[in-house]
Structure formats: C-alpha cells, structure tokens
N, C-alpha and C positions, 0 to 999 in steps of 0.2 A: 219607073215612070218618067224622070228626069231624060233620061236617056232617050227613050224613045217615043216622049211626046212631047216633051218642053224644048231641048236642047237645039240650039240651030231653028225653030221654030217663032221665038220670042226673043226680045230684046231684054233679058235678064240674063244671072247667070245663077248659077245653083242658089247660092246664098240670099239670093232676091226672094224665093218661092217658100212657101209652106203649105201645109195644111192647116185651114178652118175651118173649125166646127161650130155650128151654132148649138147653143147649148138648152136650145127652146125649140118650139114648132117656126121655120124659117117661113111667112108669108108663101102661099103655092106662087103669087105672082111672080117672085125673083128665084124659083126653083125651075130646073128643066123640065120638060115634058113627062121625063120618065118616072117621076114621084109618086110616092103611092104613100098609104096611112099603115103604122105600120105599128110595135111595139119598141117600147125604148128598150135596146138589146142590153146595155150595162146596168140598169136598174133592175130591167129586169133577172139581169143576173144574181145582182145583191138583195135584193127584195122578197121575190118569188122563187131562187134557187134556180134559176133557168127552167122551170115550168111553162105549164101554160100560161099566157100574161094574164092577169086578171086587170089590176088597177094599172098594168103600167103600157096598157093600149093607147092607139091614138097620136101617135107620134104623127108628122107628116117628114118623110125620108124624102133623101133624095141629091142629088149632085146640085150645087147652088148653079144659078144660072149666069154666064158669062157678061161680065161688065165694069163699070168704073166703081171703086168704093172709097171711103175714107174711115180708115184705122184708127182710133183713138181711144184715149182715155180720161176721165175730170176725175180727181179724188184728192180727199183731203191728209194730210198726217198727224198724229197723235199732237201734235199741238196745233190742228187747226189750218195750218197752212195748205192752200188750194195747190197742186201741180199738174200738168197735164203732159201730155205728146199728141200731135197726130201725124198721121202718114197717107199721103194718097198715092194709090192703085189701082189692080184690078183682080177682078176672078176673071182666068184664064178659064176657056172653052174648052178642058180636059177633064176625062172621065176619072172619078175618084176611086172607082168599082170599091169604095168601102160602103161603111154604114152610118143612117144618122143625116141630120142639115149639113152636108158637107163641102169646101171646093176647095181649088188649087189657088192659093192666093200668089199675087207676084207684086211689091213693092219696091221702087229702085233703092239702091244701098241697104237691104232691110237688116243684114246681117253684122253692117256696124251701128246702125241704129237699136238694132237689138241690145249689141252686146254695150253699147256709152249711153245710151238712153232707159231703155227697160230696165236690163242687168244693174246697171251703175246707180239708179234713182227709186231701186228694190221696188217697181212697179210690180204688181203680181200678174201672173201668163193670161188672165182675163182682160179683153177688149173688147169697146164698141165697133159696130159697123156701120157704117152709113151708106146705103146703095147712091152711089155719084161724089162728083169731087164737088166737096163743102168744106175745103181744107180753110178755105179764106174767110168764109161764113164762122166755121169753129174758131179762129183764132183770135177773132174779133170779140164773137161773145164771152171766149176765155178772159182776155184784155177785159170787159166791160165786168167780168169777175173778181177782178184781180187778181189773174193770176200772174203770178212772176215770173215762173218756170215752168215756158210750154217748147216742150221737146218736140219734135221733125227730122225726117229724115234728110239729113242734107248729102249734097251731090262727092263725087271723088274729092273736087277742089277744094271743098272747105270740113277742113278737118274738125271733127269736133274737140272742144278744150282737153280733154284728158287723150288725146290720138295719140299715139307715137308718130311723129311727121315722120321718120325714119323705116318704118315699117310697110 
C-alpha cells in the first residue's frame, strides 16, 4: 500500500502514516461514498463463532473520508494527574480495501512522537479524533485543565527531551 499509493504521492514518509480504525459506528458524513451497514467482523468472530450475525449487525463500514484531523488524548493517572498529547493531520484519500470505520492516517514526525510521547508516557494505543485542525482549540482547554504535560508532535528541529541529538 505504502508503495504504490502513498509513496512520492504525499509529503510524509513511511513512519508518518498508520492505520485507524474507529472503534464505533464512524458518523456516514465523514465516511466515503462506498460505506455500507454491515456486521462487526471481529465480534462477530468472538461472540457468534463466525456465524450468522445475530446481535453484532449494524456496524456502518467503510474507508474514512479524506481530510484534516486532530489526534489526541486527555487522561488522568493513578494519582490523579491530567496528561495529554495532540497531533494534527490528515486521512489521506487512499483505499484501505480492509474492514470496519477505517483510513490511512498521515501525521508529520508521527513515529518519533509515537515512540517519546505515547511509548515514553505509557499512553495506551486508544486515541481521540477530531475531524479538522483543533490542535490550538485542545491545548487551550488542556491549559484551562491543568494540564502540565501535553505532548505534540514536534517538527525534525526540535528534538524531544529524551532524543538522542546524535541519532
């Protein structure tokens, strides 16, 4: 997929891009045309044995639809302390041909902010999305939270505190 639909096509590079999945019925507004209702295939695998669906109908599938988002997170820790990150982006205009609310996410630097942000501050792989950039909007109302530590994806030049500058 990299290969022959991202690559030379978009201004990332591999380690920019993922896959997200929404782990709900994604709104049909922000999904492509080709969505349809469908059964939730992993449940229904653990649930029903890969039957006919009974209760686990109803899904709405489909390739998320192409646009600006912001990646984030608000949670607290065993003692109460608020932390967050956001990150803004987009879902790239690429077909996922999987299954489920699904698209190509692409965020600049996503892969050292994964590994000194997420990784580093034991965030769990669950994230919010926000259709559009609200990067400014979230870090405000973080701030009016108090929060102390809100992590972002930052650019080549500024290394995050634990970077190796050498690397």
């Amino acid at each position: 997929m990299w290969e022959e639909q991202i690559r030379g096509k978009f201004d990332y590079s591999l380690t920019d891009t993922f896959m997200g999945f929404h782990c709900g019925n994604t709104p049909s507004c922000k999904m492509c045309a080709d969505r349809a209702v469908k059964f939730q295939l992993i449940q229904n695998r653990l649930l029903e044995n890969g039957g006919e669906p009974d209760f686990t109908r109803g899904t709405l599938e489909g390739d998320i639809a192409p646009g600006e988002i912001t990646f984030f997170r608000l949670q607290c820790d065993s003692e109460g302390v608020l932390r967050s990150y956001i990150a803004e982006g987009e879902v790239l205009p690429v077909a996922t041909t999987s299954f489920g609310g699904i698209g190509v996410f692409a965020i600049h630097e996503m892969g050292r902010f994964y590994r000194h942000v997420l990784i580093q501050n034991r965030f769990p792989h669950h994230g919010a999305v926000a259709f559009g950039h609200h990067g400014k909007a979230l870090f405000e109302v973080f701030k009016f939270f108090g929060v102390g530590d809100i992590g972002y994806n930052r650019p080549k030049s500024l290394p995050y505190p634990t970077e190796n500058p050498w690397a």
